[in-house]
mmCIF file of the N, C-alpha and C atoms, coordinates in Angstrom:
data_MODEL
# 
_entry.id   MODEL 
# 
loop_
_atom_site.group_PDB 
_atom_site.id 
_atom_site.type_symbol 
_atom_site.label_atom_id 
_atom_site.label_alt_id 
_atom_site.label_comp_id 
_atom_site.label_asym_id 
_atom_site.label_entity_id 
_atom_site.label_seq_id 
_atom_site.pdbx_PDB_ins_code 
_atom_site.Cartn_x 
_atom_site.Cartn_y 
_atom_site.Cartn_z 
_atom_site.occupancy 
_atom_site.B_iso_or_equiv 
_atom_site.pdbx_formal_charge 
_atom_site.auth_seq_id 
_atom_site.auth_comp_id 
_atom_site.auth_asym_id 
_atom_site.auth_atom_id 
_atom_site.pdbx_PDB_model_num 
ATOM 1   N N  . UNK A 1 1  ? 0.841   -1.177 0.000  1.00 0.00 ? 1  UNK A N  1 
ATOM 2   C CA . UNK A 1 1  ? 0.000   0.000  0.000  1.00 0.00 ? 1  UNK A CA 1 
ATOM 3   C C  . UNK A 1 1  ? 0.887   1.242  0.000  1.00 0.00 ? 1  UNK A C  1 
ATOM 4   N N  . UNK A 1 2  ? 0.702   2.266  -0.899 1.00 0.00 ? 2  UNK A N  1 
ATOM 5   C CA . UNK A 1 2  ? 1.662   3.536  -0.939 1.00 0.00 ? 2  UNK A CA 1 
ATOM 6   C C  . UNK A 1 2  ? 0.618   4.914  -0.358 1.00 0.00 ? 2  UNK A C  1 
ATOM 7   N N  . UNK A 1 3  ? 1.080   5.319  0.802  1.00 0.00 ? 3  UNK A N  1 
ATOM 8   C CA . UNK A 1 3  ? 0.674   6.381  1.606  1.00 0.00 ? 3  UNK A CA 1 
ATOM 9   C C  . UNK A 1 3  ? 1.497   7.387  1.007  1.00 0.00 ? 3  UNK A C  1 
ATOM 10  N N  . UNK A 1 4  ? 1.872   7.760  -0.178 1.00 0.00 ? 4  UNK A N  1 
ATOM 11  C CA . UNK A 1 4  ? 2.136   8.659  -0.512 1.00 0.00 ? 4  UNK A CA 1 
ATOM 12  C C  . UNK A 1 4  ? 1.297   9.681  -0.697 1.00 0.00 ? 4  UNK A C  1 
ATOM 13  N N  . UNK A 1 5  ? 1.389   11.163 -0.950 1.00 0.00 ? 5  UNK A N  1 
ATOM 14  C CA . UNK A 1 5  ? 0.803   12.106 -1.207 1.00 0.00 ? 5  UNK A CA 1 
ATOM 15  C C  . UNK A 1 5  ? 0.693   13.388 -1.291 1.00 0.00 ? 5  UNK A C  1 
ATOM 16  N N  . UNK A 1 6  ? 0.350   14.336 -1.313 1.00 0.00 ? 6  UNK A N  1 
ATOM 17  C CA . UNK A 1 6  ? 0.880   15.365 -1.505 1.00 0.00 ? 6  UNK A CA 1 
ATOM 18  C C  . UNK A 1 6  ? 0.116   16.849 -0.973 1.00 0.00 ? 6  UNK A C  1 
ATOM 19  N N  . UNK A 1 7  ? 1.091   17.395 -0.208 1.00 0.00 ? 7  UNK A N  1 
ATOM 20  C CA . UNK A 1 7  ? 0.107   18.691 0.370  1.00 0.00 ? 7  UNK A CA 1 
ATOM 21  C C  . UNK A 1 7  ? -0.008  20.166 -0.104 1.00 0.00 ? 7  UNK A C  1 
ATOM 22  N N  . UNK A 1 8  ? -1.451  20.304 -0.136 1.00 0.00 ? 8  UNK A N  1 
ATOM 23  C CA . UNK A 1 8  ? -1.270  21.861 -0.789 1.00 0.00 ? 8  UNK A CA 1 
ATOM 24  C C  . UNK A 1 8  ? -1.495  22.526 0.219  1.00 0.00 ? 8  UNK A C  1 
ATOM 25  N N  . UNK A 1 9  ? -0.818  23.869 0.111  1.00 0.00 ? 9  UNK A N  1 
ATOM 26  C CA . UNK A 1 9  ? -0.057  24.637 0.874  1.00 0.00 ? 9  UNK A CA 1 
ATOM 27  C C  . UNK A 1 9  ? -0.454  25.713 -0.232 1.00 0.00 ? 9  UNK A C  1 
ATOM 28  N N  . UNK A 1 10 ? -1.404  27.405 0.354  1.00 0.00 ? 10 UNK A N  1 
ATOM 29  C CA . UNK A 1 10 ? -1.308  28.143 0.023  1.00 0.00 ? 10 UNK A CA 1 
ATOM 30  C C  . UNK A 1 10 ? -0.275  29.714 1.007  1.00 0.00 ? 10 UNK A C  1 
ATOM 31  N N  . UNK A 1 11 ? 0.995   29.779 0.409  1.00 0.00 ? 11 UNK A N  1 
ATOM 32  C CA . UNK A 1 11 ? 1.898   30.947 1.713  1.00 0.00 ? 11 UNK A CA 1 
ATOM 33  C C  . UNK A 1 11 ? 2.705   31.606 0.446  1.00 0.00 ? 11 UNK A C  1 
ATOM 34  N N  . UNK A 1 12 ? 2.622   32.572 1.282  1.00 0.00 ? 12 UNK A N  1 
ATOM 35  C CA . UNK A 1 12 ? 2.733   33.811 0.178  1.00 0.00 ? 12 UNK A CA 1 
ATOM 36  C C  . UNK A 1 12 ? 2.654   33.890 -0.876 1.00 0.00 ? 12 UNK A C  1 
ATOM 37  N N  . UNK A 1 13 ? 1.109   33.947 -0.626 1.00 0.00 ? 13 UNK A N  1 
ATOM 38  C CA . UNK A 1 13 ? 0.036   34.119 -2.074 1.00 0.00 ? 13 UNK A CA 1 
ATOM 39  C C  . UNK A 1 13 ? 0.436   33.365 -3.208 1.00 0.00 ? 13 UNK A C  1 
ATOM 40  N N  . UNK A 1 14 ? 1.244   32.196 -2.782 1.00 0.00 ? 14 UNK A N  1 
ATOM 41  C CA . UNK A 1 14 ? 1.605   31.048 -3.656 1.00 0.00 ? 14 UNK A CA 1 
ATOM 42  C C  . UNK A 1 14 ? 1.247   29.782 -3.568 1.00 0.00 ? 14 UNK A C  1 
ATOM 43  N N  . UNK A 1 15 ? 0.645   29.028 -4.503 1.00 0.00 ? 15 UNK A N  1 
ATOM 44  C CA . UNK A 1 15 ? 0.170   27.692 -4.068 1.00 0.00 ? 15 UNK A CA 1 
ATOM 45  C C  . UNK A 1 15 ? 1.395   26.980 -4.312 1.00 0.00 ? 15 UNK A C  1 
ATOM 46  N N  . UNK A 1 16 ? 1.115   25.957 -3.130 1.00 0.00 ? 16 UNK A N  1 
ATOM 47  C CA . UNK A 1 16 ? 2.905   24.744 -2.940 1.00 0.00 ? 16 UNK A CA 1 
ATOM 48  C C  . UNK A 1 16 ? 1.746   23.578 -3.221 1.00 0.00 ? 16 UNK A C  1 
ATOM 49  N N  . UNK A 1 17 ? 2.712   22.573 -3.328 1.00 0.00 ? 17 UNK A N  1 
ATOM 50  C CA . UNK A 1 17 ? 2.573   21.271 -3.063 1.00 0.00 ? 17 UNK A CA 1 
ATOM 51  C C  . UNK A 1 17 ? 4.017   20.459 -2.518 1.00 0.00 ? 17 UNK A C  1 
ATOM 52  N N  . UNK A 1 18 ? 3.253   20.170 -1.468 1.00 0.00 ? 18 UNK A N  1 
ATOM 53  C CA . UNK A 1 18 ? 4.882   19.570 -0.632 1.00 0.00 ? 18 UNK A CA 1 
ATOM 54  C C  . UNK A 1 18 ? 4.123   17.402 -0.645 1.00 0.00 ? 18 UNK A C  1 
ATOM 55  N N  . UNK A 1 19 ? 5.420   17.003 -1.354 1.00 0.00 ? 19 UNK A N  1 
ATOM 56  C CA . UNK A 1 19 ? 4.861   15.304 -0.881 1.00 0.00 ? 19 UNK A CA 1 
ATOM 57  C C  . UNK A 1 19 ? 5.329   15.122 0.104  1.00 0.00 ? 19 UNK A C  1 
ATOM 58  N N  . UNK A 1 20 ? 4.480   14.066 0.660  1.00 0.00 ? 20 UNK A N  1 
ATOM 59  C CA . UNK A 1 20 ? 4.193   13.595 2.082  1.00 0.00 ? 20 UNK A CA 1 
ATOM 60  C C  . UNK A 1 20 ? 4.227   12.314 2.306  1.00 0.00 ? 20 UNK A C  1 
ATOM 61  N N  . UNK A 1 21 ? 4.653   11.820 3.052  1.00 0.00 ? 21 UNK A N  1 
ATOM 62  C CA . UNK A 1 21 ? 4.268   9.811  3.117  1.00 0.00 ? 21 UNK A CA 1 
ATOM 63  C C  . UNK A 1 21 ? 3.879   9.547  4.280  1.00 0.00 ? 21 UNK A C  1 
ATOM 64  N N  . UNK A 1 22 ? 2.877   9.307  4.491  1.00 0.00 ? 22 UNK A N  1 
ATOM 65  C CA . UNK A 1 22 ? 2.299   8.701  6.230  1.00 0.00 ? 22 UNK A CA 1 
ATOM 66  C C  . UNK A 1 22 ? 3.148   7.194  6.366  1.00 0.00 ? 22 UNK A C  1 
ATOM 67  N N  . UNK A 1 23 ? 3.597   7.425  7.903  1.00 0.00 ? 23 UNK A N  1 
ATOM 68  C CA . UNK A 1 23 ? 4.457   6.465  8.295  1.00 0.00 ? 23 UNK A CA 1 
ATOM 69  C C  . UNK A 1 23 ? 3.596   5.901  9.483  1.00 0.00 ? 23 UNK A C  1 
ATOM 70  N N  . UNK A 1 24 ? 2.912   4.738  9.674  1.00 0.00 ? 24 UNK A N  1 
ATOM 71  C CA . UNK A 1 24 ? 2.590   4.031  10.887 1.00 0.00 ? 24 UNK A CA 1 
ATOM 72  C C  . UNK A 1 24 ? 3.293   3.767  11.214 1.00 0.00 ? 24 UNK A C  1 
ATOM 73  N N  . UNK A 1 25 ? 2.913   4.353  13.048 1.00 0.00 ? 25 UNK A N  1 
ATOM 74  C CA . UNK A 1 25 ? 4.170   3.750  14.107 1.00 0.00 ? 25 UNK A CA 1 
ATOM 75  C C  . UNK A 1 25 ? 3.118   3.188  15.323 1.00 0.00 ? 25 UNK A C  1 
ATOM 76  N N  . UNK A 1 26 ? 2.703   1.870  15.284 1.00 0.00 ? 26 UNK A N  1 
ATOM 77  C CA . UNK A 1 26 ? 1.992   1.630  16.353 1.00 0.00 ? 26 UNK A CA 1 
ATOM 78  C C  . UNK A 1 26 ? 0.097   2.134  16.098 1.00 0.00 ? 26 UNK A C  1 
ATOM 79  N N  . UNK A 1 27 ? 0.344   2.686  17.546 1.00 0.00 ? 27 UNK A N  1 
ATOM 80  C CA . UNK A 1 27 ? -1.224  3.468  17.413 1.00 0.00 ? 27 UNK A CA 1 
ATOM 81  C C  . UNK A 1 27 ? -1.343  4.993  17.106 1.00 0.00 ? 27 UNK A C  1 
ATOM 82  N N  . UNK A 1 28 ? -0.278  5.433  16.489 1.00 0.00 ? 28 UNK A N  1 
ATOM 83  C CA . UNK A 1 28 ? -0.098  6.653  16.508 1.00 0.00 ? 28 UNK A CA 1 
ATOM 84  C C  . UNK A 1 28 ? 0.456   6.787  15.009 1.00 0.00 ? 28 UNK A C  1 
ATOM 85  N N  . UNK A 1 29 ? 0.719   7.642  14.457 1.00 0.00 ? 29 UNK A N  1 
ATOM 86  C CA . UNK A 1 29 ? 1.512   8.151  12.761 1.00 0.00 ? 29 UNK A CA 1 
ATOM 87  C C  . UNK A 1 29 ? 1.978   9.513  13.002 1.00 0.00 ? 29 UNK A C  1 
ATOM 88  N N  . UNK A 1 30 ? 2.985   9.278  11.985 1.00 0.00 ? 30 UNK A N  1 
ATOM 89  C CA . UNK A 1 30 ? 3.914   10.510 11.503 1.00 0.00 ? 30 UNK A CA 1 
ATOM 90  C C  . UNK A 1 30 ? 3.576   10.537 9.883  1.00 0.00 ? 30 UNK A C  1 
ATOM 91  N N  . UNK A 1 31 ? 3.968   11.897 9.701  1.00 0.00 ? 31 UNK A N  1 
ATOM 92  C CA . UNK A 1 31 ? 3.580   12.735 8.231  1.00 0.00 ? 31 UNK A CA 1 
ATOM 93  C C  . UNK A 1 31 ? 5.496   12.636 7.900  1.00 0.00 ? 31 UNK A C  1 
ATOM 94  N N  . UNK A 1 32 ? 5.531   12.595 6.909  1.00 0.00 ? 32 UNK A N  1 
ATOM 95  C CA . UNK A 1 32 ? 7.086   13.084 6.331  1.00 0.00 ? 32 UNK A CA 1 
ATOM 96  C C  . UNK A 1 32 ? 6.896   13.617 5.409  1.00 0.00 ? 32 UNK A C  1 
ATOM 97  N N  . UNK A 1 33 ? 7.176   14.739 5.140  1.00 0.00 ? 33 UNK A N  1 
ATOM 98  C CA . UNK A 1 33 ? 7.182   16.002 4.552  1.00 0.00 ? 33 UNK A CA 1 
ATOM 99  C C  . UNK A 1 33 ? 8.674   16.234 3.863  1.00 0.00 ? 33 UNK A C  1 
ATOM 100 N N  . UNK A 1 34 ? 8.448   16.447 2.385  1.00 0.00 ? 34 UNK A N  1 
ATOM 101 C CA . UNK A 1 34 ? 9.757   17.394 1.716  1.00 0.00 ? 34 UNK A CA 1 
ATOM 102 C C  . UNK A 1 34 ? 9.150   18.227 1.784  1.00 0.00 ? 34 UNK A C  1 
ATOM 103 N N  . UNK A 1 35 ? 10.084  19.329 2.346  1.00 0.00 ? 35 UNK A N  1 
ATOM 104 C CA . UNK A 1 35 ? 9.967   20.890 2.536  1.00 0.00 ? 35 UNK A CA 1 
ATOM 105 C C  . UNK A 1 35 ? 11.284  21.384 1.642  1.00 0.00 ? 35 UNK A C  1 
ATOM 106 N N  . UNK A 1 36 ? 11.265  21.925 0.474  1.00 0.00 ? 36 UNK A N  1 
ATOM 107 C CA . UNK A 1 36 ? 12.092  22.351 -0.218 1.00 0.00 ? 36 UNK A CA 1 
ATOM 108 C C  . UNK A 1 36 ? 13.474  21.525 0.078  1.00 0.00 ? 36 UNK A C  1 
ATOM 109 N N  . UNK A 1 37 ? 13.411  20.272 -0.388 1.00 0.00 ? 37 UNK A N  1 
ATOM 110 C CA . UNK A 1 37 ? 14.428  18.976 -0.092 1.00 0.00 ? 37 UNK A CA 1 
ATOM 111 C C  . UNK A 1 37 ? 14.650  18.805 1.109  1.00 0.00 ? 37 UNK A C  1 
ATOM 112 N N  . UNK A 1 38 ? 13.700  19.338 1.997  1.00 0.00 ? 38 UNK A N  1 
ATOM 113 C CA . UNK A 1 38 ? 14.224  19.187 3.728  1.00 0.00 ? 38 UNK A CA 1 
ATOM 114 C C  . UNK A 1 38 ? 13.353  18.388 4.073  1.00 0.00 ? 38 UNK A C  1 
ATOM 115 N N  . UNK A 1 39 ? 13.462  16.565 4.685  1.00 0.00 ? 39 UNK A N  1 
ATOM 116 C CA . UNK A 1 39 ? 13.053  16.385 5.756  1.00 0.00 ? 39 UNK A CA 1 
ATOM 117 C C  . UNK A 1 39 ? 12.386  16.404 6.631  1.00 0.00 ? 39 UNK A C  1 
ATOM 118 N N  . UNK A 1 40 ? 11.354  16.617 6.440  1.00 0.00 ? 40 UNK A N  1 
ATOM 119 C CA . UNK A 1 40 ? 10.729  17.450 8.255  1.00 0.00 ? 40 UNK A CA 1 
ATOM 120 C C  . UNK A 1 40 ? 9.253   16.473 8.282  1.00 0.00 ? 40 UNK A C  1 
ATOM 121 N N  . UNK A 1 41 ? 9.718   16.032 9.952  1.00 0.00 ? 41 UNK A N  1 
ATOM 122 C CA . UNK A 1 41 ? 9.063   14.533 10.203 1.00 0.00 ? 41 UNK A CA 1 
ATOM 123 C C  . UNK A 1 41 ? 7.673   15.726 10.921 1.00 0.00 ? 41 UNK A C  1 
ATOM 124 N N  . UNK A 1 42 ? 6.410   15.682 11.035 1.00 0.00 ? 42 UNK A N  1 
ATOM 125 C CA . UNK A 1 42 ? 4.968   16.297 11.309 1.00 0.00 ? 42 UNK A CA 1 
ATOM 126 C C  . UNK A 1 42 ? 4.492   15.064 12.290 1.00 0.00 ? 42 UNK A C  1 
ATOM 127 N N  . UNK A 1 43 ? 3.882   15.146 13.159 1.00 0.00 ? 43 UNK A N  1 
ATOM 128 C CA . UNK A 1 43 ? 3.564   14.177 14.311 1.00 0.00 ? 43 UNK A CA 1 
ATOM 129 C C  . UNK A 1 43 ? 2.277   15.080 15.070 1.00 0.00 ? 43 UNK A C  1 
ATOM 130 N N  . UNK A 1 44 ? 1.289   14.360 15.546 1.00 0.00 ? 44 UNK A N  1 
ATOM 131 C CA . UNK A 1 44 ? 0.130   14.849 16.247 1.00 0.00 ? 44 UNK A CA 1 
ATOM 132 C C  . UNK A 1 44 ? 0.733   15.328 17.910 1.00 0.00 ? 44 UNK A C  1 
ATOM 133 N N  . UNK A 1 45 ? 0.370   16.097 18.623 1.00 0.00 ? 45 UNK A N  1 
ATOM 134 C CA . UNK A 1 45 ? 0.287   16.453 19.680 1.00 0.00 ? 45 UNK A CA 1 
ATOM 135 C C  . UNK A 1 45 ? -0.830  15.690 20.364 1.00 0.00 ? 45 UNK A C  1 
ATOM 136 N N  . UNK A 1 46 ? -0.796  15.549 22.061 1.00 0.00 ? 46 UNK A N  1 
ATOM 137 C CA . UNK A 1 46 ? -1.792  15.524 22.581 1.00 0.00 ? 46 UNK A CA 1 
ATOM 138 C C  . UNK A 1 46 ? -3.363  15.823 22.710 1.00 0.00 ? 46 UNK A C  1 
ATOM 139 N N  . UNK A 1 47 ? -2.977  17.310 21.518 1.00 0.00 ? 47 UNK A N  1 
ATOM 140 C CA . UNK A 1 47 ? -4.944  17.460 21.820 1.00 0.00 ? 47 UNK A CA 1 
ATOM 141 C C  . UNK A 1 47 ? -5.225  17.488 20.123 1.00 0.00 ? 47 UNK A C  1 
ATOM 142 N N  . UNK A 1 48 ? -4.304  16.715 19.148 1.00 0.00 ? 48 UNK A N  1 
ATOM 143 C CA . UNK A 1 48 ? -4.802  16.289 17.893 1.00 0.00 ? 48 UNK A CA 1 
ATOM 144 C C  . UNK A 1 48 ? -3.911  17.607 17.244 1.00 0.00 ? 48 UNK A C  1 
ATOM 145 N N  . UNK A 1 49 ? -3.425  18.729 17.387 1.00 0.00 ? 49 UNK A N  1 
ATOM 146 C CA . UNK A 1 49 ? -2.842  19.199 16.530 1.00 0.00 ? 49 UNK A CA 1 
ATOM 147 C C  . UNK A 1 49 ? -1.405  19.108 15.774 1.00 0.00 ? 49 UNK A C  1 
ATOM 148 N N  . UNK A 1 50 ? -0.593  19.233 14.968 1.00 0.00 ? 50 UNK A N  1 
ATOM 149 C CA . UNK A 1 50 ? 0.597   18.818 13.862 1.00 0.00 ? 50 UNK A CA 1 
ATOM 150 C C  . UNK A 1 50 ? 1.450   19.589 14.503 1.00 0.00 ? 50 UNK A C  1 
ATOM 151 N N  . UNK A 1 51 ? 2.538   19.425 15.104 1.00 0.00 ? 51 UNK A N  1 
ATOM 152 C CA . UNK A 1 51 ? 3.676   19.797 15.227 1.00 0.00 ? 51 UNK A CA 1 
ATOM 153 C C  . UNK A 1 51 ? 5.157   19.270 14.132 1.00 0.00 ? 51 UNK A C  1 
ATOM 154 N N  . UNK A 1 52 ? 5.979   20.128 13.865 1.00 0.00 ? 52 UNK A N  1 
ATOM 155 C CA . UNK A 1 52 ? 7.317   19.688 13.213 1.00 0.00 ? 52 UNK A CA 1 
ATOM 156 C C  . UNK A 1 52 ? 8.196   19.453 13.999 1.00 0.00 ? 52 UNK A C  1 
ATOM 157 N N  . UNK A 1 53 ? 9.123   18.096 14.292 1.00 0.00 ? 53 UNK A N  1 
ATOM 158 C CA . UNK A 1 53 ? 9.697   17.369 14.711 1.00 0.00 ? 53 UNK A CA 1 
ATOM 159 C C  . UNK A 1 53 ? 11.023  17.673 13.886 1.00 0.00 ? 53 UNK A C  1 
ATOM 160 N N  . UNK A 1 54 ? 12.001  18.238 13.822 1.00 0.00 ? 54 UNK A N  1 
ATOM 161 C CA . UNK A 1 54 ? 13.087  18.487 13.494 1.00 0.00 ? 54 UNK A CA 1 
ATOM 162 C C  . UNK A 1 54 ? 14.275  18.255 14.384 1.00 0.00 ? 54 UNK A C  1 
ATOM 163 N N  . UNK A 1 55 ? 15.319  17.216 13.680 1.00 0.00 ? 55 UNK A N  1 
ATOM 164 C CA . UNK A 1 55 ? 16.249  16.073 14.332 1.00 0.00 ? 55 UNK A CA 1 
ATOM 165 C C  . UNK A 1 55 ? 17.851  17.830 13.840 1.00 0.00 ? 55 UNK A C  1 
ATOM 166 N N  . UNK A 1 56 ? 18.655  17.257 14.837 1.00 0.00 ? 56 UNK A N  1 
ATOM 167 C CA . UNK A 1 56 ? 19.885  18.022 15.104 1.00 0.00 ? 56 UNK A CA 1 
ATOM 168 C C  . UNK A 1 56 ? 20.469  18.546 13.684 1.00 0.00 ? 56 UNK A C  1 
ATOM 169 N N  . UNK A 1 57 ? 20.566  17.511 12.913 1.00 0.00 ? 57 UNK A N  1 
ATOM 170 C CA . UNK A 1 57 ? 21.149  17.743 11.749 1.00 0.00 ? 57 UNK A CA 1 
ATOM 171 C C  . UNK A 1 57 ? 20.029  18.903 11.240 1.00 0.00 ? 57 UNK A C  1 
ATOM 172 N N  . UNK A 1 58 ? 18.784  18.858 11.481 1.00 0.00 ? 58 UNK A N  1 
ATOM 173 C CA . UNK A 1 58 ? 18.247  19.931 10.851 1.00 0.00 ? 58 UNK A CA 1 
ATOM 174 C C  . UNK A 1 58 ? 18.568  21.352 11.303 1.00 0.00 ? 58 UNK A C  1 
ATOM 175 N N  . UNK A 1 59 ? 18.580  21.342 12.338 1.00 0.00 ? 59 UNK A N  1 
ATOM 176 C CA . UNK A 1 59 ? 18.834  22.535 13.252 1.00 0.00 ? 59 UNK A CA 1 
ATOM 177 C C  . UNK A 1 59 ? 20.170  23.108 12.577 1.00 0.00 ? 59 UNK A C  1 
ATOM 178 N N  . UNK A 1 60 ? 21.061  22.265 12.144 1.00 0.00 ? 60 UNK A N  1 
ATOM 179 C CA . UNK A 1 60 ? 22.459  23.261 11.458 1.00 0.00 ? 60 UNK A CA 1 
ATOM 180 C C  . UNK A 1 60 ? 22.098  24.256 10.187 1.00 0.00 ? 60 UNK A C  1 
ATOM 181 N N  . UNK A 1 61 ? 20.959  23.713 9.739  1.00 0.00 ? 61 UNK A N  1 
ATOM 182 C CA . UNK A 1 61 ? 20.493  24.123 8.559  1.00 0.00 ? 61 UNK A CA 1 
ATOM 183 C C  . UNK A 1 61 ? 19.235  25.133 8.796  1.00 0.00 ? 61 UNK A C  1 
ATOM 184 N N  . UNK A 1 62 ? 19.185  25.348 10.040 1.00 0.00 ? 62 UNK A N  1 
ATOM 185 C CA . UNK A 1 62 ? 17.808  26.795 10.489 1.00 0.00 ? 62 UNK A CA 1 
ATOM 186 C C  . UNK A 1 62 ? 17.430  27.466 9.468  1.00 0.00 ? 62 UNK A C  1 
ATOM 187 N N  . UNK A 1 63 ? 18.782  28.146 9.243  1.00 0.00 ? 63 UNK A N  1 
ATOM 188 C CA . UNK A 1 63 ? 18.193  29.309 8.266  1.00 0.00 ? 63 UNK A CA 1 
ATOM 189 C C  . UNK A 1 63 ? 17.463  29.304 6.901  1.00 0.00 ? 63 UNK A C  1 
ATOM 190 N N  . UNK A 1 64 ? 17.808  27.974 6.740  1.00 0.00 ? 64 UNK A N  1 
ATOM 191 C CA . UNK A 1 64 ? 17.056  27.800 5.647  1.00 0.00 ? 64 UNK A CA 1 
ATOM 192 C C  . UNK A 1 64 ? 15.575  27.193 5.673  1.00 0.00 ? 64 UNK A C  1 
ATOM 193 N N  . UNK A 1 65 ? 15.219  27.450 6.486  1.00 0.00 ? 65 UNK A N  1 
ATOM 194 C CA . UNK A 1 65 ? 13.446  27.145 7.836  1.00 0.00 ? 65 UNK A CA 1 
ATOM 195 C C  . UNK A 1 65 ? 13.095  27.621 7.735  1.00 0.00 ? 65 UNK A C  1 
ATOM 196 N N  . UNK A 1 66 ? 11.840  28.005 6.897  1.00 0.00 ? 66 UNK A N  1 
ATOM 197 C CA . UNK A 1 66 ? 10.549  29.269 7.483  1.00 0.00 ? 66 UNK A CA 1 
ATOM 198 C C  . UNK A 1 66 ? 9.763   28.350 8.489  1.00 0.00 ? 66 UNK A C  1 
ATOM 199 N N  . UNK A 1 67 ? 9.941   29.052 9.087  1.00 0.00 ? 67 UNK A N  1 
ATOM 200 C CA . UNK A 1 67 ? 8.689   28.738 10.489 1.00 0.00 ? 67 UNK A CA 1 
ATOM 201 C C  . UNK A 1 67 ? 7.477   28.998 10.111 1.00 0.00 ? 67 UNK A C  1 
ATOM 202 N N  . UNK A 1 68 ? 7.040   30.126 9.628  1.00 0.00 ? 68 UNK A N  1 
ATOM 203 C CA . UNK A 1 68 ? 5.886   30.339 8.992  1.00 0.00 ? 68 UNK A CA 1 
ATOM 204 C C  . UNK A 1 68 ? 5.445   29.322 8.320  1.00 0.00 ? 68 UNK A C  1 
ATOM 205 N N  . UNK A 1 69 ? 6.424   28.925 7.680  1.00 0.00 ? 69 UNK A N  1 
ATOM 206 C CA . UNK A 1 69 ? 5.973   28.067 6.185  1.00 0.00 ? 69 UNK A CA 1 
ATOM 207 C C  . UNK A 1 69 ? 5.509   27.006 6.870  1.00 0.00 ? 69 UNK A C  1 
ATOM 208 N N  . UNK A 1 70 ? 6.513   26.009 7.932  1.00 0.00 ? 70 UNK A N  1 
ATOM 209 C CA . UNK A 1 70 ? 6.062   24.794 8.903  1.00 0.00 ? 70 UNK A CA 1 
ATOM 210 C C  . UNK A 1 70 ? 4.481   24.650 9.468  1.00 0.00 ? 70 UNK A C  1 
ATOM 211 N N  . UNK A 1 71 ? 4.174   26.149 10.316 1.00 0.00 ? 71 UNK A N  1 
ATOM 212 C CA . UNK A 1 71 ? 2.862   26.105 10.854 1.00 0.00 ? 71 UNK A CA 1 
ATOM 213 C C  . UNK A 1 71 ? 1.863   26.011 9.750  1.00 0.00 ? 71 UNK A C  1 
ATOM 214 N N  . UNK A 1 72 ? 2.406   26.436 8.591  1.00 0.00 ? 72 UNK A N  1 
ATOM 215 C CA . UNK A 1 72 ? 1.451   26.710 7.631  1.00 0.00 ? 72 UNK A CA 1 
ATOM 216 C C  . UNK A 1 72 ? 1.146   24.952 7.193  1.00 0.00 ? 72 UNK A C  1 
ATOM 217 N N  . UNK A 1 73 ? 1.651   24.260 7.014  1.00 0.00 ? 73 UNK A N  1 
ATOM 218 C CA . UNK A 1 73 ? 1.878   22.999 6.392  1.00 0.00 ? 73 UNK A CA 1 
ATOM 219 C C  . UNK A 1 73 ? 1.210   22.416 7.812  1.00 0.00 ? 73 UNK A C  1 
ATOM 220 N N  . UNK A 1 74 ? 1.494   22.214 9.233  1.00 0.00 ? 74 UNK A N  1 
ATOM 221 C CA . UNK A 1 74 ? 0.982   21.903 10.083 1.00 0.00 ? 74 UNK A CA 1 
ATOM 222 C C  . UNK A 1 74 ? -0.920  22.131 10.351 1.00 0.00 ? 74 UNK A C  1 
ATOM 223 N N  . UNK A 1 75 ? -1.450  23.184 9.642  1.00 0.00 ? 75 UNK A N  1 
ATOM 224 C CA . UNK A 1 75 ? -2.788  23.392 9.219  1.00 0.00 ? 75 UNK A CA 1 
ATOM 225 C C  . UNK A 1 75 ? -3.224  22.954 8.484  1.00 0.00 ? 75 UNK A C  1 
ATOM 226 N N  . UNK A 1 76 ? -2.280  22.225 7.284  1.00 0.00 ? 76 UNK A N  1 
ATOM 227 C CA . UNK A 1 76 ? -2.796  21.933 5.915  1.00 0.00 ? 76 UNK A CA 1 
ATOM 228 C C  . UNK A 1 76 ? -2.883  20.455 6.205  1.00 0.00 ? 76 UNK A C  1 
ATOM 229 N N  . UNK A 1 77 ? -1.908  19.985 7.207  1.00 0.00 ? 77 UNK A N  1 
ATOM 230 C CA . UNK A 1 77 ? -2.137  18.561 7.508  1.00 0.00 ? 77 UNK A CA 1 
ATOM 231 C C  . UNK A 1 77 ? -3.355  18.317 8.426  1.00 0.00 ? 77 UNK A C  1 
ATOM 232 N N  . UNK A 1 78 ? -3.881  19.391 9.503  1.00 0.00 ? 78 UNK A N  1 
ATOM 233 C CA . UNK A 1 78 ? -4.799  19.402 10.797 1.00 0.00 ? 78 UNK A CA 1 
ATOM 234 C C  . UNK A 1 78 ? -6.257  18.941 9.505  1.00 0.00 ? 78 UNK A C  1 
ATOM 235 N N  . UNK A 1 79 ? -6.383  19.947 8.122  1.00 0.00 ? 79 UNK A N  1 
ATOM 236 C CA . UNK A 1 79 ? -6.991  19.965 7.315  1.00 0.00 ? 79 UNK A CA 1 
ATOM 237 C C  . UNK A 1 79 ? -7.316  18.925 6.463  1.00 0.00 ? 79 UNK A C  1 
ATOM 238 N N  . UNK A 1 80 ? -6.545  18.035 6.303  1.00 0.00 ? 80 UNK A N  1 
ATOM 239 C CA . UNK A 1 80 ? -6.570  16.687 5.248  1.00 0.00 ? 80 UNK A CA 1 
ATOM 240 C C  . UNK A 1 80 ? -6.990  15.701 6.302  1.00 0.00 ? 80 UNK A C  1 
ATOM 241 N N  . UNK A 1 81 ? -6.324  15.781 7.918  1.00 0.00 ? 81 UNK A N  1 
ATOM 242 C CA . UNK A 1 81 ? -6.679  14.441 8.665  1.00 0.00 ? 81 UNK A CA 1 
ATOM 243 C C  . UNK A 1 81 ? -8.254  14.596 9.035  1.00 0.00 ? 81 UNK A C  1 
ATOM 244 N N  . UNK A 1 82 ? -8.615  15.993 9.806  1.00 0.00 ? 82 UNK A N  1 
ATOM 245 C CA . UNK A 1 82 ? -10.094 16.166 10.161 1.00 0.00 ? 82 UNK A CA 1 
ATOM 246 C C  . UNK A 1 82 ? -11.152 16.228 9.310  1.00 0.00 ? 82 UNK A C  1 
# 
């Protein structure tokens, strides 16, 4: 079965599409997200909302992070699961 897929993302007044692959882990899932060739693992919080999970190696690479852009993608996922 391929959980591939792909998220649209409207940020600064530009429509994205970022692919995505849902990863089962147990009773719970993770989103994996290319973010402009980056990595970035998306995981539910406690009261159901998407947080970005970003591992050390990402952190060397900050600057090249919109935060904006993350929360934005974190809505677009709250949006496809609910």
């Amino acid at each position: 079965m391929d959980d591939s897929f792909e998220i649209p993302v409207l940020f600064n007044q530009k429509e994205l599409l970022f692919p995505a692959r849902l990863l089962h882990q147990g009773f719970t899932h993770k989103i994996k997200v290319d973010v402009n060739g980056l990595t970035i693992i998306f995981e539910p919080d406690e009261e159901g909302n998407y947080r970005a999970i970003i591992d050390d190696i990402l952190l060397e690479k900050a600057n090249e992070i919109n935060i904006s852009l993350l929360k934005t993608i974190a809505v677009a996922i709250e949006s496809i699961v609910r």
